[in-house]
C-alpha positions as CSV (number, residue, x, y, z in Angstrom):
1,X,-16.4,9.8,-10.0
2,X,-13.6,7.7,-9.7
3,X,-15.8,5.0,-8.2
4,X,-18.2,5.5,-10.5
5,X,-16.2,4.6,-13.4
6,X,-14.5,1.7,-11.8
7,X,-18.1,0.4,-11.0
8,X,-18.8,0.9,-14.8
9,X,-15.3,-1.1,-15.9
10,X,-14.6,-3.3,-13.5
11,X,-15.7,-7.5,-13.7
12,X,-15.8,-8.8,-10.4
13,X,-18.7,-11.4,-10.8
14,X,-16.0,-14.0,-10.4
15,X,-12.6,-14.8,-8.9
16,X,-11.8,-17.9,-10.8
17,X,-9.8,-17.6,-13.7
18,X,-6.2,-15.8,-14.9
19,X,-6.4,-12.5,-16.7
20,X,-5.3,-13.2,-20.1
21,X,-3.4,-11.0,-22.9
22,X,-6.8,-9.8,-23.9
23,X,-7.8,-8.7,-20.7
24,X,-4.8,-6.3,-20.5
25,X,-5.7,-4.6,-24.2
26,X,-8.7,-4.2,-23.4
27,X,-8.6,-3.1,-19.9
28,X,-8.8,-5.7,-17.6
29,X,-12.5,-6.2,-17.7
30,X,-15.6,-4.7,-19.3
31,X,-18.7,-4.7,-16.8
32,X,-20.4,-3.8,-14.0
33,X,-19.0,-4.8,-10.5
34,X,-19.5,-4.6,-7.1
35,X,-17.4,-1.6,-5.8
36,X,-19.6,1.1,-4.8
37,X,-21.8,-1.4,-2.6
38,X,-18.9,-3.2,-1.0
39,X,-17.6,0.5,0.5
40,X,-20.9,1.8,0.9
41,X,-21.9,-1.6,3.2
42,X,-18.3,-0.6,5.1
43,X,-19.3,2.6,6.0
44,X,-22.7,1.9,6.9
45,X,-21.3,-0.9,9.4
46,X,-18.5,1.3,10.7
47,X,-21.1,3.9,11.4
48,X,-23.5,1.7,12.9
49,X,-20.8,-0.1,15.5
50,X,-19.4,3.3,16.7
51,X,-18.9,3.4,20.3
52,X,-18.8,6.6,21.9
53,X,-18.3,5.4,25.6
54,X,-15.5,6.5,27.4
55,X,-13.1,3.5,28.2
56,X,-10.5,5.4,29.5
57,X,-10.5,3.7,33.2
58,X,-9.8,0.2,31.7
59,X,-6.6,-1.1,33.0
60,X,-5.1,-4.2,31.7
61,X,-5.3,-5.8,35.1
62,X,-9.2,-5.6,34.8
63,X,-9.4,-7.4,32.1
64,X,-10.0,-11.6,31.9
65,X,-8.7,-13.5,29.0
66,X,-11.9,-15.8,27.4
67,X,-10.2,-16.8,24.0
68,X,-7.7,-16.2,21.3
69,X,-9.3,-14.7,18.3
70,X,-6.4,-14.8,16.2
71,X,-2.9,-14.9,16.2
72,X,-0.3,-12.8,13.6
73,X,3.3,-12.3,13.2
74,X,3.3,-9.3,15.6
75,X,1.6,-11.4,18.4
76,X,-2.5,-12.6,18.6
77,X,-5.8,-10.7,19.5
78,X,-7.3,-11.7,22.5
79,X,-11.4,-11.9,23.5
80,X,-11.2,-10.2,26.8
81,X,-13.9,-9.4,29.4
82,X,-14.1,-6.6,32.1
83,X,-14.3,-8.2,35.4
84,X,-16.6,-5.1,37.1
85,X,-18.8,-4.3,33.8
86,X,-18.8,-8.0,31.8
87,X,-17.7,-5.8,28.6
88,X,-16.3,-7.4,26.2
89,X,-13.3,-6.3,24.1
90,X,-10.7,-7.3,21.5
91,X,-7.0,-6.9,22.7
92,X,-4.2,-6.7,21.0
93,X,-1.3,-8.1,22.0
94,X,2.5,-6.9,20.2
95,X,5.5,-8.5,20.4
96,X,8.1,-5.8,21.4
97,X,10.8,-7.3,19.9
98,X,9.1,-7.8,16.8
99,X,8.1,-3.6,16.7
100,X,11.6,-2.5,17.3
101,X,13.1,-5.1,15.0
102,X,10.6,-2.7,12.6
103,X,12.5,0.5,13.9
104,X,14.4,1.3,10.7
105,X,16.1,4.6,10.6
106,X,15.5,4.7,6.7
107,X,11.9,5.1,7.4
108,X,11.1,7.3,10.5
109,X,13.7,8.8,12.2
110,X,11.8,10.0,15.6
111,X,8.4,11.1,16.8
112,X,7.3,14.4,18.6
113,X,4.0,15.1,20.2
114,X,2.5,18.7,21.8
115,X,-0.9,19.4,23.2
116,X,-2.4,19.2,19.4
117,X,-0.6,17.3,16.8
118,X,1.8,14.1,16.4
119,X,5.3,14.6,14.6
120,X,6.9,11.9,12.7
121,X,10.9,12.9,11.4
122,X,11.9,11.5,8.1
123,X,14.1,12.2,5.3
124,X,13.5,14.8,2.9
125,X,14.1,13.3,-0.6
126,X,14.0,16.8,-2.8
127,X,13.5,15.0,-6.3
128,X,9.5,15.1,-5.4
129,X,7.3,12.4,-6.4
130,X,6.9,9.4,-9.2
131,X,3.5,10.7,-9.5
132,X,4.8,14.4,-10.6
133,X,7.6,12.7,-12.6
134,X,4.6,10.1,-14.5
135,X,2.1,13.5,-14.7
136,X,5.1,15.5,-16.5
137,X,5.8,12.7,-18.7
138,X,2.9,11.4,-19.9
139,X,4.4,7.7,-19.3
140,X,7.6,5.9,-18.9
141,X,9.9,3.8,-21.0
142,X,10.1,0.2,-19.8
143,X,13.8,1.0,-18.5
144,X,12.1,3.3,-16.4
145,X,9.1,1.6,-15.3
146,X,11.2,-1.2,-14.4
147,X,13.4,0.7,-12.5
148,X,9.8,1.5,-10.4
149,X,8.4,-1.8,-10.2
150,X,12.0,-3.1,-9.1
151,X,11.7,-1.2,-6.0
152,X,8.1,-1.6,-4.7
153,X,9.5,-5.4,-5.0
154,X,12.1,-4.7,-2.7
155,X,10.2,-2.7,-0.7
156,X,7.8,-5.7,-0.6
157,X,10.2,-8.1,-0.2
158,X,10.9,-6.1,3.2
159,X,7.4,-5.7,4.4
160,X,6.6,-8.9,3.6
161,X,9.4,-10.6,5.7
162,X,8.1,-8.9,8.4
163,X,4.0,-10.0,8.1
164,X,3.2,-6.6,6.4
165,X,0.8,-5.9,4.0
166,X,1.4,-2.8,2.2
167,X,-2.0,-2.0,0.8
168,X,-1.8,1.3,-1.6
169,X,0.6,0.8,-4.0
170,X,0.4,3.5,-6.8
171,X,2.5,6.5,-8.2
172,X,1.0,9.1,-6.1
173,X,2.4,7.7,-3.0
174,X,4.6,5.5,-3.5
175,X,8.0,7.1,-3.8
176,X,10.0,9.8,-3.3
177,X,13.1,10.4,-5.5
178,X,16.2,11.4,-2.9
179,X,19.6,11.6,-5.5
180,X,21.0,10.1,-8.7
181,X,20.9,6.8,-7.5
182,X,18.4,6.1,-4.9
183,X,14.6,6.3,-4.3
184,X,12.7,6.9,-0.9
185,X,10.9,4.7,1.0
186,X,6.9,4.2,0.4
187,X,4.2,6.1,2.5
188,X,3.4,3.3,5.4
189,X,-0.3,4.9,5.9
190,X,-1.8,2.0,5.5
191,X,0.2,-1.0,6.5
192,X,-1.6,-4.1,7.9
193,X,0.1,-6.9,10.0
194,X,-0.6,-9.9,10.4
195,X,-1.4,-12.9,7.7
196,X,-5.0,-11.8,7.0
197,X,-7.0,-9.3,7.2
198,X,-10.3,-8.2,5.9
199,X,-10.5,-4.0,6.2
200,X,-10.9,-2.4,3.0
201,X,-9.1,0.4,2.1
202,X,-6.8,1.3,-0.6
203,X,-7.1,3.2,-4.5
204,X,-10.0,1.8,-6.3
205,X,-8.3,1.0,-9.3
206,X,-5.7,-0.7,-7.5
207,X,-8.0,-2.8,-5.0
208,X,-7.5,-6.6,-5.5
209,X,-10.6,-8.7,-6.3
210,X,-11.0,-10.7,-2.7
211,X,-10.9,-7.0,-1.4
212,X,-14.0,-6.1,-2.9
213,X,-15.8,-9.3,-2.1
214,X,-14.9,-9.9,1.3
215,X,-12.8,-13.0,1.4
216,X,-10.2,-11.7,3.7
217,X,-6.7,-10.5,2.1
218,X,-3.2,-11.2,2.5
219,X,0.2,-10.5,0.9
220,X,-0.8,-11.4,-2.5
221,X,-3.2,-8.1,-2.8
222,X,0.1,-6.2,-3.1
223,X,1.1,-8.5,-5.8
224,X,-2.2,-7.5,-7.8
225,X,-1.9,-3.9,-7.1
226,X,2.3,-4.3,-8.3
227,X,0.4,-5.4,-12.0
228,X,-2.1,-2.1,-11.8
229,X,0.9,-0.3,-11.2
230,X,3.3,-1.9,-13.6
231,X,0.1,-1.5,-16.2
232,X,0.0,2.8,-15.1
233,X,3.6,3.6,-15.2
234,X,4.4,1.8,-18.9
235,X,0.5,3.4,-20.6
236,X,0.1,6.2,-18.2
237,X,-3.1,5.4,-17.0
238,X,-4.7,3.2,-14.8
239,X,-5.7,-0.5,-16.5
240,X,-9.3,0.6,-16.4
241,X,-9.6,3.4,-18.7
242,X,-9.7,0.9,-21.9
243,X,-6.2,2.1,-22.9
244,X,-4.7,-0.1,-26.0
245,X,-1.6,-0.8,-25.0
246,X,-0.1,-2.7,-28.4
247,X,2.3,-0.2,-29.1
248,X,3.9,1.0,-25.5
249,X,4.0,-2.5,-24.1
250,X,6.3,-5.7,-25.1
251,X,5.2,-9.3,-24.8
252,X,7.4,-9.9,-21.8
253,X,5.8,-6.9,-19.7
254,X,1.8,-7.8,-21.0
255,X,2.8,-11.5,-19.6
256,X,4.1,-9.7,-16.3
257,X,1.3,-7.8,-15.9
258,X,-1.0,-11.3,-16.3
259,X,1.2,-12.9,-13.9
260,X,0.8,-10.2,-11.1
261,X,-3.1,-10.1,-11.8
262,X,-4.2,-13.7,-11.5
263,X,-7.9,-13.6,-9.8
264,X,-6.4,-16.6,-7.3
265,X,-3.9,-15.0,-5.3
266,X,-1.8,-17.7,-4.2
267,X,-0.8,-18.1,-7.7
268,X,0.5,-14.6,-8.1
269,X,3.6,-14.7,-9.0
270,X,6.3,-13.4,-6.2
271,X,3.2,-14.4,-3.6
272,X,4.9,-15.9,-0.7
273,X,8.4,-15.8,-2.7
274,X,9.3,-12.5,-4.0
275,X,12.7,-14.1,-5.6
276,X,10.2,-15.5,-8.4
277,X,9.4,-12.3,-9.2
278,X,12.6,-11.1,-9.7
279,X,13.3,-13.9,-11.8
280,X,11.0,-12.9,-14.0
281,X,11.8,-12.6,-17.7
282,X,11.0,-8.9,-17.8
283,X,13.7,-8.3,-14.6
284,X,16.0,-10.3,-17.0
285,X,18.5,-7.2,-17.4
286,X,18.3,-5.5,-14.1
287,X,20.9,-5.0,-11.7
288,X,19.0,-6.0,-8.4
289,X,22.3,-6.1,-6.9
290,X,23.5,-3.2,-7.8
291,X,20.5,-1.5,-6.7
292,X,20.0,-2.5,-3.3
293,X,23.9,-1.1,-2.9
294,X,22.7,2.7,-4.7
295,X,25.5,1.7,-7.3
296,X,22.9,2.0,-10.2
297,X,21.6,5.6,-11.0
298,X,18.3,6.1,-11.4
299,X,16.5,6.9,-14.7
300,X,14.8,10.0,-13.7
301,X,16.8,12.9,-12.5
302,X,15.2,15.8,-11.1
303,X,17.3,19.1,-11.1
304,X,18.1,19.8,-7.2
305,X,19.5,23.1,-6.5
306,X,19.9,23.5,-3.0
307,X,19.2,20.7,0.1
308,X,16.0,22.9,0.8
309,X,14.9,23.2,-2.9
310,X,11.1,21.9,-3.4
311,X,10.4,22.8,-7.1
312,X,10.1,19.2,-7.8
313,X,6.5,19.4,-5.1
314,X,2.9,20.5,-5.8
315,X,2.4,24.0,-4.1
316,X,0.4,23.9,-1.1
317,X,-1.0,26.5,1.8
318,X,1.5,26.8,4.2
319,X,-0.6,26.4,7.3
320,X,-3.8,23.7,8.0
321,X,-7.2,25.2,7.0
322,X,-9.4,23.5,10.2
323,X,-8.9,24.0,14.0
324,X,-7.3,21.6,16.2
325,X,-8.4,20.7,19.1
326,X,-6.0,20.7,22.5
327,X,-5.7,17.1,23.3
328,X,-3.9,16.3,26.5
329,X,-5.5,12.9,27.5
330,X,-1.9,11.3,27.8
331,X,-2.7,8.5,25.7
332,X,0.1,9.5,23.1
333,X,2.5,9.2,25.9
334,X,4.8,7.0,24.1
335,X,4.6,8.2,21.0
């Protein structure tokens, strides 16, 4: 359904142009676009290139370097060939310095593995979601929202830095709320590195035009999807539902908005630069300073009771509903 109705709303006959004023009231486009084929061609391919041989005996030695097929801030893909087999392959290449320059403790603080599932240890931020904060509220004040938008800018900034592309920016996962004065970090699910990239994946309503048309993507889709969420937190709902916005949103946020959304991503603002951003009339009266040092206390403040309280999280079953299968190939070894 939710495809459905972005298929309905969304414009995405052409990427030239800046969305204007008008394109925010009314919902940042009117017709028919492209959506539903563009995933629907993705999964076909996918399906239709699925290899089900068992590589397993490759060793690295085996293989014979014939080019470079591209090269990232983490290191380059490699076409390689099997010297007994003449299979070819695309390899991967990391830089380890680079990966544990990307080891921050705020994020993950350790990994465990058994015979059927992977672990990941973070920190437990008790104050729940944005998402269950923006469902109980309806929407947020601008205070508020900017409060939101300021930290998926520093959280870009970061990624960024570091040849990252986010990728699904929006309430639901964005954030968790740890005390007073800080926010968690963002669900990495879907990180990309490198400078390009052309998967598709993402929220619909959030998915940047060169997504949806195939012209490969970079940093500046996280810029778009920083507008679409922006646009959500201030009306509630997502840009596409042809909500007016005339009396929730100033001037200064509507031109923000605009600015974030341009159809030609280099000239997004905070694109390559994330300081313009910040500089950004709307930011005009935030603290960015005194954020990044958890001096400035956050608008929303969840009631905690206890360090094990979860009242502020959706209730779920408290064990999986499908099997899982004993895995104990070795190839999560490191993990």
């Amino acid at each position: 359904m939710l495809v459905e109705q972005l298929v309905r709303s969304l414009d995405l006959s052409t990427t030239a142009g800046t969305l204007n004023d008008a394109d925010v009231a009314n919902g940042l486009g009117t017709s028919a676009g492209s959506l539903a084929a563009a995933m629907n061609a993705r999964a076909s391919l996918k399906s239709s290139n699925e290899d089900e041989d068992d590589e397993e005996d490759v060793e690295l030695v085996d293989l014979k370097t014939v080019s470079t097929l591209g090269v990232g801030g983490f290191g380059r893909v490699n076409l390689v060939k099997h010297f007994d087999t003449d299979k070819v392959f695309a390899l991967k290449i990391l830089n380890k310095a680079h990966v544990k320059e990307m080891n921050n403790k705020s994020i993950l603080y350790k990994t465990f593995r058994d015979s059927e599932r992977l672990y990941m240890l973070m920190e437990y931020c008790p104050g729940g979601e944005v998402w269950t904060m923006l469902r109980n509220w309806g929407r947020f004040d601008e205070i508020t929202s900017r409060y939101y938008c300021a930290a998926a800018l520093e959280a870009f900034d970061y990624l960024h830095r570091r040849f990252i592309i986010y990728r699904d920016l929006k309430p639901k996962t964005c954030f968790w709320i740890k005390t007073d004065t800080q926010i968690g970090e963002p669900n990495f699910q879907l990180k990309s590195e490198g400078a390009r990239t052309w998967t598709f994946c993402g929220t619909a309503e959030y998915v940047a035009p060169e997504i949806i048309l195939n012209k490969g993507q970079d940093t500046a889709v996280d810029i778009w999807s920083l507008g679409i969420f922006m646009y959500e937190l201030i009306s509630g709902s997502p840009p596409f539902a042809n909500v007016g916005l005339a009396r929730y949103m100033t001037e200064t946020a509507k031109s923000l908005i605009c600015k974030f959304c341009r159809r030609d991503p280099t000239q997004r603002l905070g694109y390559g630069r994330i300081e313009d951003a910040r500089r950004d009339q709307w930011f005009t009266t935030f603290d960015f300073v005194a954020f990044r040092n958890h001096s400035m206390r956050a608008p929303i403040r969840p009631k905690v009771r206890s360090l094990t309280d979860t009242q502020n999280f959706d209730r779920y079953p408290s064990t999986d509903n499908f099997a899982c299968g004993v895995d104990e190939s070795g190839w999560d070894s490191n993990f």
